[in-house]
C-alpha positions as CSV (number, residue, x, y, z in Angstrom):
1,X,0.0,0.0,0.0
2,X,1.9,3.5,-1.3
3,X,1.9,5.5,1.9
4,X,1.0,9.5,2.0
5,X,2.8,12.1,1.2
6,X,3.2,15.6,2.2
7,X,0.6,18.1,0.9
8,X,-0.1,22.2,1.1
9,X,-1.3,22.0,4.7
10,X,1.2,19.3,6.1
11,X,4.2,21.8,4.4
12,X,3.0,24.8,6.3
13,X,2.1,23.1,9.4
14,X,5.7,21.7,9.6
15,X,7.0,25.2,8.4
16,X,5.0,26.7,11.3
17,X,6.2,23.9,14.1
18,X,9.8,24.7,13.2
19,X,9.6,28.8,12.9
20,X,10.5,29.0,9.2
21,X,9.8,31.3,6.5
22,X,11.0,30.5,2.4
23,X,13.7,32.5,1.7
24,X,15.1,34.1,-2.1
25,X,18.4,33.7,-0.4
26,X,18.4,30.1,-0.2
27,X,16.3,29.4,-3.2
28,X,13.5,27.9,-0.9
29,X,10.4,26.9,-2.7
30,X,8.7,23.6,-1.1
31,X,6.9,21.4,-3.1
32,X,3.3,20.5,-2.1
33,X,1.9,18.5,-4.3
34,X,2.0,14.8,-3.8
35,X,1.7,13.9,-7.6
36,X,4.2,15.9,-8.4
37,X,6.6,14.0,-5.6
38,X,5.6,10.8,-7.8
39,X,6.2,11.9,-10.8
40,X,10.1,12.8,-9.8
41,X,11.0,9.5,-8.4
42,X,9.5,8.0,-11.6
43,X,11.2,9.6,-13.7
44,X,14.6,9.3,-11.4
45,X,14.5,5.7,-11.7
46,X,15.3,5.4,-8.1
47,X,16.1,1.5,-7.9
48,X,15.4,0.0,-3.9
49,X,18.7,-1.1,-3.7
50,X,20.0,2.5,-4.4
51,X,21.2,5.3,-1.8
52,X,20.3,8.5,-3.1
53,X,21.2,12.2,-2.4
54,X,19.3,15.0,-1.9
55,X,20.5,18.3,-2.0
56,X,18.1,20.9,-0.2
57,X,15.7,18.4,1.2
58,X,13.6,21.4,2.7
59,X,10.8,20.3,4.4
60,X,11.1,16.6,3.4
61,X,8.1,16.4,0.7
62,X,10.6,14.5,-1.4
63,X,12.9,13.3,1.3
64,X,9.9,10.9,2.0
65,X,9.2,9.8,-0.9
66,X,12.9,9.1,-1.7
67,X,12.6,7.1,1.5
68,X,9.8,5.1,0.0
69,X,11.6,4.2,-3.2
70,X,15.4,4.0,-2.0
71,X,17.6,1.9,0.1
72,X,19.2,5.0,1.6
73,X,18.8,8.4,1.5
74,X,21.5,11.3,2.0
75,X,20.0,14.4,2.6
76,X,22.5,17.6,2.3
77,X,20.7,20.8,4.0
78,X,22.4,24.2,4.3
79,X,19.5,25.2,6.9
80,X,20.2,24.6,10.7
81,X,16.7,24.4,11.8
82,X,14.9,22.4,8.4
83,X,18.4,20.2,9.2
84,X,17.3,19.5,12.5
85,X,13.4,19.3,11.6
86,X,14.2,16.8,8.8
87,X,15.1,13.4,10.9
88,X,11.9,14.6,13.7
89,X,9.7,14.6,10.1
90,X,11.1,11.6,9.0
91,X,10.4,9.6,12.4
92,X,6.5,11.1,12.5
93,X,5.4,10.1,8.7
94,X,7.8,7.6,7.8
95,X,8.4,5.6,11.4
96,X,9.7,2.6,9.9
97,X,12.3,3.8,7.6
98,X,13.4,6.9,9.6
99,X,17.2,5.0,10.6
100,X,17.6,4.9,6.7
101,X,18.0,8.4,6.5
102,X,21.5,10.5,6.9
103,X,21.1,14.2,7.3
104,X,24.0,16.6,6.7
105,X,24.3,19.9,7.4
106,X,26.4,21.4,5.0
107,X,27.0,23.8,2.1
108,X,26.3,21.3,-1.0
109,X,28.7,23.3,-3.3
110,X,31.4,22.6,-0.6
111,X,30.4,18.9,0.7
112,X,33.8,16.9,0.1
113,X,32.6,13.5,2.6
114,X,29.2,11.8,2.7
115,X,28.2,9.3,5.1
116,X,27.5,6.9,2.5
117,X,28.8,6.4,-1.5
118,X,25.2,7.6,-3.0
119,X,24.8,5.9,-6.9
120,X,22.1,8.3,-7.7
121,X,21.3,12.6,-6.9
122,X,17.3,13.3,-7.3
123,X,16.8,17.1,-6.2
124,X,14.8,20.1,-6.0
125,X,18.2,22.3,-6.7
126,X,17.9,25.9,-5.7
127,X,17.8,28.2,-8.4
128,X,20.4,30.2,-7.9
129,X,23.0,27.5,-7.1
130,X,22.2,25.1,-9.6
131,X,24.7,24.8,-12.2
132,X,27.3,25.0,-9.7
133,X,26.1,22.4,-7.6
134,X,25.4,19.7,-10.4
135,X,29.4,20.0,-11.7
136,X,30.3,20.3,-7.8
137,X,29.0,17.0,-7.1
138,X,29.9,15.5,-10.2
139,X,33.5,15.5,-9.6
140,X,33.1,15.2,-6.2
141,X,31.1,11.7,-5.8
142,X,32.4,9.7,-8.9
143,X,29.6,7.0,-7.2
144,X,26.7,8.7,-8.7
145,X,25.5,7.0,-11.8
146,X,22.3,8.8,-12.6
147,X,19.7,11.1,-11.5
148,X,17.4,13.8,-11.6
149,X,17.2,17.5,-11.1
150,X,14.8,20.1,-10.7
151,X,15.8,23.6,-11.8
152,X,14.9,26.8,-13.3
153,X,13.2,25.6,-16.8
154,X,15.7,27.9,-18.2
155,X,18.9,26.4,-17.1
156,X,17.3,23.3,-17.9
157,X,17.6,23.9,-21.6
158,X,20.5,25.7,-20.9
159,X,21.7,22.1,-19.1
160,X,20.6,20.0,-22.3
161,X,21.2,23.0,-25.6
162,X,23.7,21.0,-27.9
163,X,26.5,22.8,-30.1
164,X,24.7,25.8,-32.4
165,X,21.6,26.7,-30.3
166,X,21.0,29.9,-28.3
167,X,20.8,28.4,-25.2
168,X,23.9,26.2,-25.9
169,X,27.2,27.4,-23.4
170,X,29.5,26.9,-20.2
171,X,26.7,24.8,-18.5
172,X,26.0,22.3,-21.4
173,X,29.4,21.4,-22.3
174,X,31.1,21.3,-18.8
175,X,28.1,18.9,-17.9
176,X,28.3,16.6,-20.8
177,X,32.0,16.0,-19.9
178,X,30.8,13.9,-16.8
179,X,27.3,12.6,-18.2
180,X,24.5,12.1,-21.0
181,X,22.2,14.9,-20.3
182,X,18.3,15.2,-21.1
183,X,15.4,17.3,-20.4
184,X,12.8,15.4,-18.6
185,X,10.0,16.9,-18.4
186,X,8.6,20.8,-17.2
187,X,7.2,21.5,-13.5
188,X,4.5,24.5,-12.9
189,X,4.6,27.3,-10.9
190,X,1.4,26.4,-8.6
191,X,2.6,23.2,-6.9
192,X,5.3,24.8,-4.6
193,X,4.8,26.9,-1.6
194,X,5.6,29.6,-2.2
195,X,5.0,30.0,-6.3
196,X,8.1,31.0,-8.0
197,X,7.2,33.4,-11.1
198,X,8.6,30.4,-13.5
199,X,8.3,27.3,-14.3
200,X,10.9,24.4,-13.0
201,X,12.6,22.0,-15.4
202,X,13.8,18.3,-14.7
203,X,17.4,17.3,-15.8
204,X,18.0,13.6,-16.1
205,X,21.9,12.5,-16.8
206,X,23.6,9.3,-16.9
207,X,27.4,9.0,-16.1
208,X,29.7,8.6,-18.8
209,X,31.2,4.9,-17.6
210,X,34.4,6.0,-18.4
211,X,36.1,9.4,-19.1
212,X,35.8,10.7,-22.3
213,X,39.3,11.3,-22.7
214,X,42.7,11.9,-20.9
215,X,43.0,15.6,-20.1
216,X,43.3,18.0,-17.3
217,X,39.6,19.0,-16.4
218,X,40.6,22.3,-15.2
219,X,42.9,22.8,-18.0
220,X,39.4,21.6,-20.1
221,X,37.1,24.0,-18.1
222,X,39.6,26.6,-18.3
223,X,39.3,26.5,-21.9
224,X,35.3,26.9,-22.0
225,X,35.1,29.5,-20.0
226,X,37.3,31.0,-22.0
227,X,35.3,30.6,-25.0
228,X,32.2,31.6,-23.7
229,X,33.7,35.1,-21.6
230,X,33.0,36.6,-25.3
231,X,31.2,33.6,-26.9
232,X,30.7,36.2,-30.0
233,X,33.8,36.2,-30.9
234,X,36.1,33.8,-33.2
235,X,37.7,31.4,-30.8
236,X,41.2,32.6,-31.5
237,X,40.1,36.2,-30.1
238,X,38.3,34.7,-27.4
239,X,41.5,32.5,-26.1
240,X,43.8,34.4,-27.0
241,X,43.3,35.7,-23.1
242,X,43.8,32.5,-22.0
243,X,46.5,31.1,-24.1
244,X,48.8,34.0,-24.2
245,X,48.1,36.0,-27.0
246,X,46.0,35.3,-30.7
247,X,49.2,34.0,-32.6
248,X,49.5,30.9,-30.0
249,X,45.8,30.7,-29.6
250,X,45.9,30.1,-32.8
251,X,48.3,27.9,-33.1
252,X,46.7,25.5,-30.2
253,X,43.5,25.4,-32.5
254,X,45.4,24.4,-35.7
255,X,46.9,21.6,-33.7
256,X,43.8,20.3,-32.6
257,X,42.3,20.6,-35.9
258,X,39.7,23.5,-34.5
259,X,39.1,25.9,-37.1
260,X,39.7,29.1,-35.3
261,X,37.4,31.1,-37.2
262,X,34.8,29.4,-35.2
263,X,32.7,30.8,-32.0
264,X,32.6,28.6,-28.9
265,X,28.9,28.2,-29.5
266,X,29.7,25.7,-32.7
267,X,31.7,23.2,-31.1
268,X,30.9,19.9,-28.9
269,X,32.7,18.7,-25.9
270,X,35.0,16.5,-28.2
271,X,36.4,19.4,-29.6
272,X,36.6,21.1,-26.3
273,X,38.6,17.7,-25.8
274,X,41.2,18.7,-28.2
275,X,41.4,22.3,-28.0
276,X,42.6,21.3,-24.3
277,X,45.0,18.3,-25.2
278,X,46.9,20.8,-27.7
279,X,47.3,23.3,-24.8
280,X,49.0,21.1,-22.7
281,X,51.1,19.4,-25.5
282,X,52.1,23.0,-26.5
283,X,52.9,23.1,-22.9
284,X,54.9,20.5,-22.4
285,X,57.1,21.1,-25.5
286,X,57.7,25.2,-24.7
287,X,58.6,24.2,-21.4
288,X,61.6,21.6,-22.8
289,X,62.7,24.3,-25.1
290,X,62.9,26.5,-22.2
291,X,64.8,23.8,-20.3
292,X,67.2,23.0,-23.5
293,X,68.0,26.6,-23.7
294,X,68.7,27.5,-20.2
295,X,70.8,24.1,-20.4
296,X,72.9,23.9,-23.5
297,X,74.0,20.3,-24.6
298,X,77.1,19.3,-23.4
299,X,77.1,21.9,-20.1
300,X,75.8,20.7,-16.7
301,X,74.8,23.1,-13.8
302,X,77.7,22.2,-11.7
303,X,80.3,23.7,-15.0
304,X,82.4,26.2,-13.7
305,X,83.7,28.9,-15.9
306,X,87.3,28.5,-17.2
């Protein structure tokens, strides 16, 4: 029998019992609509073998749900007080799977340790954080396979755009480094307390099962934000910032076979890739000329002069 979950009065009665207030600076908009709750953890995929994480668990209308579907759940709060509500929720509508739940109270986009390794993230991300979060955790918990987001319905285009669209940028390319991304579906305005003034979007991704390639991701990330910083320009204006100057911006695109009239906007991660594998190439060999020069064959630093 599917147990019940957390409606518009249960949310502001626990709001009330606690002393809390939604607040812009946090990003704090509580879901209240049970159907809604359903529809996320259907669409997650959550497996009942799986321990999940939650990022701004809130007032727990998904927490419990999670709960329901989940072996485990991780819940990562930034707010003292819904941190310490959150367990005291947990034990009063979900009494029998309360001890499955781990509550942390810490800033997500600085978590480094988590009680447990969780293999999927579902999440109502705050708006404002969102981007920053996702790639945090990424990198962070190699452990998480798949999952679900809920964002501003703008940065979830933003999150999905491939190479060429309007919406395409830093966001979509840094993301598809670490996983297949999708949009999953749109979320209204009227079934959060309170309303934003937009809609929400859901995010699935799926982890790449191995790295697309072997390069330095800052040296990688680096790179887009470069290219992006003044996405309409030709990428060997836009990096020339970044590599030095145009002529060896330039040459870094040649060698990865980048055309460098291009904008940013035009190429995919693979190319991205590249650009970034030249770089550090172009690296490594300026660095043994510089070595070969400041050591001329046949001399050794211990050669006194005659």
């Amino acid at each position: 029998m599917e147990q019940p979950l957390l409606g518009a009065a249960e949310i502001r009665d626990l709001a009330e019992r606690a002393g809390i207030r939604p607040t812009k600076t946090l990003g704090q908009n509580f879901v209240i609509d049970p159907n809604t709750i359903r529809r996320i953890i259907s669409t997650a995929k959550v497996r009942p073998d799986e321990t999940v994480l939650e990022v701004g668990p809130g007032l727990g209308s998904l927490t419990l749900g999670l709960l329901d579907a989940a072996d485990r759940v991780v819940a990562v709060e930034i707010d003292p007080p819904l941190a310490k509500q959150l367990p005291e929720t947990a034990q009063r509508f979900r009494p029998d799977k309360a001890d499955r739940l781990d509550v942390v109270l810490s800033d997500a986009m600085r978590v480094q340790q988590l009680p447990h390794k969780p293999t999927a993230l579902v999440a109502n991300l705050p708006y404002n954080v969102a981007v920053p979060v996702l790639l945090h955790l990424l990198a962070q918990f190699p452990s998480l396979t798949h999952g679900l987001v809920m964002v501003q319905d703008e940065v979830a285009d933003r999150l999905a755009a491939a190479p060429g669209s309007k919406t395409y940028g830093v966001p979509s390319v840094k993301a598809s480094w670490f996983a297949e991304i999708a949009k999953a579906g749109v979320i209204g305005t009227n079934v959060f307390w309170p309303a934003p003034k937009i809609r929400s979007g859901l995010v699935s991704f799926t982890r790449r099962p191995e790295p697309l390639a072997e390069v330095d991701r800052s040296v990688l990330f680096d790179v887009i934000d470069a290219a992006f910083a003044q996405r309409r320009k030709t990428l060997r204006a836009a990096l020339a910032g970044w590599a030095g100057s145009s002529q060896r911006s330039g040459h870094i695109l040649e060698a990865a076979g980048v055309d460098p009239a291009l904008r940013g906007e035009r190429l995919d991660v693979h190319q991205f890739i590249r650009i970034a594998q030249a770089a550090e190439k172009d690296r490594g060999e300026k660095l043994e000329l510089d070595e070969s020069v400041a050591t001329p064959r046949g001399s050794s630093l211990g050669d006194k002069p005659s």
